[in-house]
N, C-alpha and C positions, 0 to 999 in steps of 0.2 A: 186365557183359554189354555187346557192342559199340552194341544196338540202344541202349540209354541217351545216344549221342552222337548223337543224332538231330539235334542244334544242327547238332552239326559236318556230317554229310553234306549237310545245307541247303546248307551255304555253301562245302562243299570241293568241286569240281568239279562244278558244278552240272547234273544231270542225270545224272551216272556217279559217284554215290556211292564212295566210298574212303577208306579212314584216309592221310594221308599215310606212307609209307614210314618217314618221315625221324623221327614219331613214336615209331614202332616202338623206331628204332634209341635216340631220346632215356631212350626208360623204363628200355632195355637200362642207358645209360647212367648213367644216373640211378641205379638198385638197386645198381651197382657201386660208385657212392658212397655207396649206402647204406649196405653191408657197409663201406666205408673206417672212416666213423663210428663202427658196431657195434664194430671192434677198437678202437677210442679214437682215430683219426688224428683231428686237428681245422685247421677253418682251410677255406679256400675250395673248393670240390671243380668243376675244370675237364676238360673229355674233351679229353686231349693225342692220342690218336691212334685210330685205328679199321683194324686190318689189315686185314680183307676182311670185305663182306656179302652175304647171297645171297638174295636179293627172292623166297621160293618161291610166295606166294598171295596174291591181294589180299582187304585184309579190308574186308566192306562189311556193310552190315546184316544178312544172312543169316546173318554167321560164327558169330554165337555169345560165348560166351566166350573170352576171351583168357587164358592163363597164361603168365606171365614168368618164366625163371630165368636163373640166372648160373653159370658155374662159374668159381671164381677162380683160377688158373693162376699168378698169382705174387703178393706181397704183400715190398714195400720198406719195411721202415718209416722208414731211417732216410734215405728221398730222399722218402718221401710218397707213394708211386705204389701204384694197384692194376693189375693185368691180367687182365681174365678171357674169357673166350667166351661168348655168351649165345644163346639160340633163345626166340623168341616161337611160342608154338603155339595151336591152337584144340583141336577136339574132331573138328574132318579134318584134324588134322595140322599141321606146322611150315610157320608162315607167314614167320619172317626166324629167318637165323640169321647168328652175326655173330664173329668170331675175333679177337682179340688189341683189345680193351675197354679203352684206356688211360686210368685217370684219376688225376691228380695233384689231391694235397693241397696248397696253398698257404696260407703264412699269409696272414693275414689284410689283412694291409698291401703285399702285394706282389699281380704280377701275370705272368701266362703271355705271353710273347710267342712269336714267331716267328725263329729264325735261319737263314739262307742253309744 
């Protein structure tokens, strides 16, 4: 239940309570590596890309409960990567949703960078 981050509305915009956004998108992110895991991928789990999100509600104390899912749209095994689309919803509806969830699997010793 969202009211349980009581911590966090204290101290996240103080006065105009709100989950950061960016949260939202991280759990998104997060459960996509979770599913990586659950098929046996192993090894470091990084969000290489995020097609598009669409900010529909803010969730503040009153929202409620949050429910998160994913739907995985593609599975690489032998590059490590997952892809899926995800939506964060309440009990009034969808508060983020979010398209093309890139997360790669990395060994353990190596690391993601960036190129041109």
């Amino acid at each position: 239940d969202v009211a349980d981050l009581g911590w966090m509305f204290e101290r996240h915009f103080p006065g105009d309570p709100v989950v950061p956004g960016t949260w939202l998108l991280d759990a998104l992110l997060q459960l996509t590596g979770l599913y990586a895991a659950f098929v046996g991928m192993a090894g470091r789990g990084r969000a290489a890309r995020v097609g598009g999100v669409r900010f529909l509600r803010e969730v503040t104390p009153d929202t409620g409960t949050l429910h998160y899912g994913v739907t995985i749209r593609r599975l690489h095994r032998a590059a490590q990567i997952v892809v899926a689309d995800g939506e964060v919803r309440s009990d009034g509806g969808p508060c983020l949703m979010a398209s093309g969830l890139c997360v790669a699997i990395l060994p353990k010793e190596a690391s993601l960078t960036a190129t041109g």
